[in-house]
C-alpha positions in Angstrom: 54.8 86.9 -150.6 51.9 84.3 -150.3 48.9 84.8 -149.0 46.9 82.3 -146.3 43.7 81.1 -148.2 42.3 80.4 -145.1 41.7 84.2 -143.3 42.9 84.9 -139.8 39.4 83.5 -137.7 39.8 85.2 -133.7 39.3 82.0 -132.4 41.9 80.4 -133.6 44.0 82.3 -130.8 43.8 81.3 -127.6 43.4 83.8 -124.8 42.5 83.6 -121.0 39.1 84.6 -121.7 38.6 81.6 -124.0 40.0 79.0 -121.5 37.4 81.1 -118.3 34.4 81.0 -120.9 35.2 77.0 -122.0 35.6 76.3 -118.3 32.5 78.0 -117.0 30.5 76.1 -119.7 32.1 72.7 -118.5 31.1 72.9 -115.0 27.5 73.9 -116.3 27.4 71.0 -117.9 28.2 68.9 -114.9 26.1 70.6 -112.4 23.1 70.5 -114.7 24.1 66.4 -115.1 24.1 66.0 -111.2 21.0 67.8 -111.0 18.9 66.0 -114.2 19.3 62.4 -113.1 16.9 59.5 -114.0 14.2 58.2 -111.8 15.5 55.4 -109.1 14.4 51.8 -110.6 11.7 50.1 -109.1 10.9 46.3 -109.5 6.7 46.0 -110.0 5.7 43.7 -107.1 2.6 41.3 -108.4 -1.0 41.6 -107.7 -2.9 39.9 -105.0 -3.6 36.5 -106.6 -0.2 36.6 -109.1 1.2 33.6 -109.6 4.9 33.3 -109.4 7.2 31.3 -111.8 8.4 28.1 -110.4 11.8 28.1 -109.0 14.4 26.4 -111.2 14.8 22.7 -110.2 18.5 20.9 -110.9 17.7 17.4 -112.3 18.2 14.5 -110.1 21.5 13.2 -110.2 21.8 9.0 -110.1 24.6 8.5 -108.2 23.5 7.0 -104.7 20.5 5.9 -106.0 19.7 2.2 -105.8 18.9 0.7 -109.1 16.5 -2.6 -109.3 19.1 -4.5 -111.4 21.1 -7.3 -109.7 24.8 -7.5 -110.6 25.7 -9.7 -107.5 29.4 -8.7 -106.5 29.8 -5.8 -109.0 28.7 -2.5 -109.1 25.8 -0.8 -110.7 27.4 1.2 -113.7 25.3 4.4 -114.8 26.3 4.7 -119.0 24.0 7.8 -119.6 21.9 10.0 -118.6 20.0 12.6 -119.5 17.2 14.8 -118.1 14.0 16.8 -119.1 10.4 17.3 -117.8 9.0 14.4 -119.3 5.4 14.5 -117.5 4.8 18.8 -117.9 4.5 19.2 -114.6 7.5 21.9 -114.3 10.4 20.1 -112.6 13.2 17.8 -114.3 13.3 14.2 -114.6 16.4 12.4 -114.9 16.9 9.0 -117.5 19.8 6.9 -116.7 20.7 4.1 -118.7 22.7 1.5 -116.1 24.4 -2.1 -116.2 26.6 -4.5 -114.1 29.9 -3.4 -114.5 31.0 -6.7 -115.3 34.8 -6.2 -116.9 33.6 -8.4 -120.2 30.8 -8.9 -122.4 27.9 -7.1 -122.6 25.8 -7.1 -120.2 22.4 -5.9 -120.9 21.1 -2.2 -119.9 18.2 -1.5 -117.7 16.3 2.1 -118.5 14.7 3.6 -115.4 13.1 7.7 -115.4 14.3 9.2 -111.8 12.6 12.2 -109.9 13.6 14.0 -107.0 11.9 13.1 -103.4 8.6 14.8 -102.9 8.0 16.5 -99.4 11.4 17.2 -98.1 13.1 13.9 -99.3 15.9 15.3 -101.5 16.9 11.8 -102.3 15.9 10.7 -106.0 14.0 8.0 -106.7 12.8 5.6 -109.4 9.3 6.3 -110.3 9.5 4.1 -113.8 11.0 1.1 -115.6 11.9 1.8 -119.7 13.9 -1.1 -120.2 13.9 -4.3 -117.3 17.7 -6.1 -117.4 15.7 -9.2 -118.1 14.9 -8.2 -121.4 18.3 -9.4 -122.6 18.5 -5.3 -124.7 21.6 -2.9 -125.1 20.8 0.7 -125.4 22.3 2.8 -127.7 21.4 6.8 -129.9 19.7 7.4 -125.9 18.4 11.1 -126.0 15.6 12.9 -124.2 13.7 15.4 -125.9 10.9 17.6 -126.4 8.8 15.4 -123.4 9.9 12.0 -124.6 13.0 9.7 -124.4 14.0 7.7 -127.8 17.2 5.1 -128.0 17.9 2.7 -130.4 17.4 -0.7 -128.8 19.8 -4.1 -129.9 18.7 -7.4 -129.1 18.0 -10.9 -129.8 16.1 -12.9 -132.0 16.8 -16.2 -129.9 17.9 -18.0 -126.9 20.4 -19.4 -129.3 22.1 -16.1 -130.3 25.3 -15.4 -128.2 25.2 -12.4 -126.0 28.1 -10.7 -128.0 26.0 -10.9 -131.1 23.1 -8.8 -131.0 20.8 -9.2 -134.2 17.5 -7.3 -133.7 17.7 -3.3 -134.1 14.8 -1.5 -133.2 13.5 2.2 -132.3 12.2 3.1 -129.5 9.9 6.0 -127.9 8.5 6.9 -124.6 5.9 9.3 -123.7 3.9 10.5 -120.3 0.4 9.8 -121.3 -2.1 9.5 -118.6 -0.2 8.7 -115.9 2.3 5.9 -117.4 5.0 5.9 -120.3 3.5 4.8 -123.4 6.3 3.0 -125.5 5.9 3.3 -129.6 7.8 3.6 -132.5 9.2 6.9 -133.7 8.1 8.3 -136.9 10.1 7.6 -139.7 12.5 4.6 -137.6 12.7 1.7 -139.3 13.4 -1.9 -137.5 15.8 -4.0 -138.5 
């Protein structure tokens, strides 16, 4: 005959008793977790004289808005766009980069910064010229960031250089600095 290692332990049989005192315990435990809750959350209202953050503002869109290029019978074409607070001042500004949607060739681009209607206008607006159309340039690497809109600009050396042949590469880099956008070179761009 073999012997259990392991002695007989009394609660390893089950008995009414056992299943009355686990019960009792159980409902213990819930009444005493209805009865212990945590405080009700309250939101901190601000002091007399707080100031709130500014709302969030969406970026105003182009579409609708009348560019000063003139493309005659064709439509304005927006290429890119891209937004940021470029003056600090809180709310979005929106870049677009736009041409005559002429079907060939390659026209050139016109840069303009767009804001959003002060005062109830919700109609955006051009506030700024980047690049005029008349400058005979085609924008390309256009990104806004950190408060200041760069693109890589191609152009012309001449009158006498067809408009499918661009031979001038340079860097470009706009900044809000005392009321207007400064235009310089970014570090490290070289021109070719």
């Amino acid at each position: 005959m073999q012997q259990s290692v392991v002695p007989e332990l009394a609660h390893t049989h089950t008995s009414p008793i056992h299943w009355l005192a686990t019960a009792t315990a159980l409902a213990g435990v819930v009444a005493l977790s209805s009865v212990l809750q945590p405080g009700s959350a309250t939101a901190a209202q601000p002091g007399p004289g707080a100031k709130s953050a500014p709302a969030a503002t969406a970026p105003p869109d182009p579409a609708g808005v009348t560019f000063p290029i003139e493309c005659g019978p064709v439509k304005v074409l927006v290429q890119k766009k891209a937004s940021g607070d470029l003056d600090g001042d809180g709310s979005p500004e929106t870049v677009a980069v736009v041409r005559c949607d002429a079907g060939i060739g390659t026209p050139p681009n016109g840069v303009y910064v767009l804001t959003q209607g002060g005062s109830g206008a919700k109609k955006p607006r051009v506030v700024a010229t980047l690049i005029d159309p008349k400058d005979r340039l085609n924008v390309t690497d256009f990104a806004v960031r950190d408060g200041a809109v760069t693109a890589t600009l191609l152009g012309y050396s001449s009158a006498d250089v067809p408009s499918c042949c661009p031979d001038v590469k340079e860097q470009a880099k706009w900044q809000w600095k005392n009321g207007t956008f400064i235009r310089s070179t970014p570090s490290g761009a070289q021109n070719a």
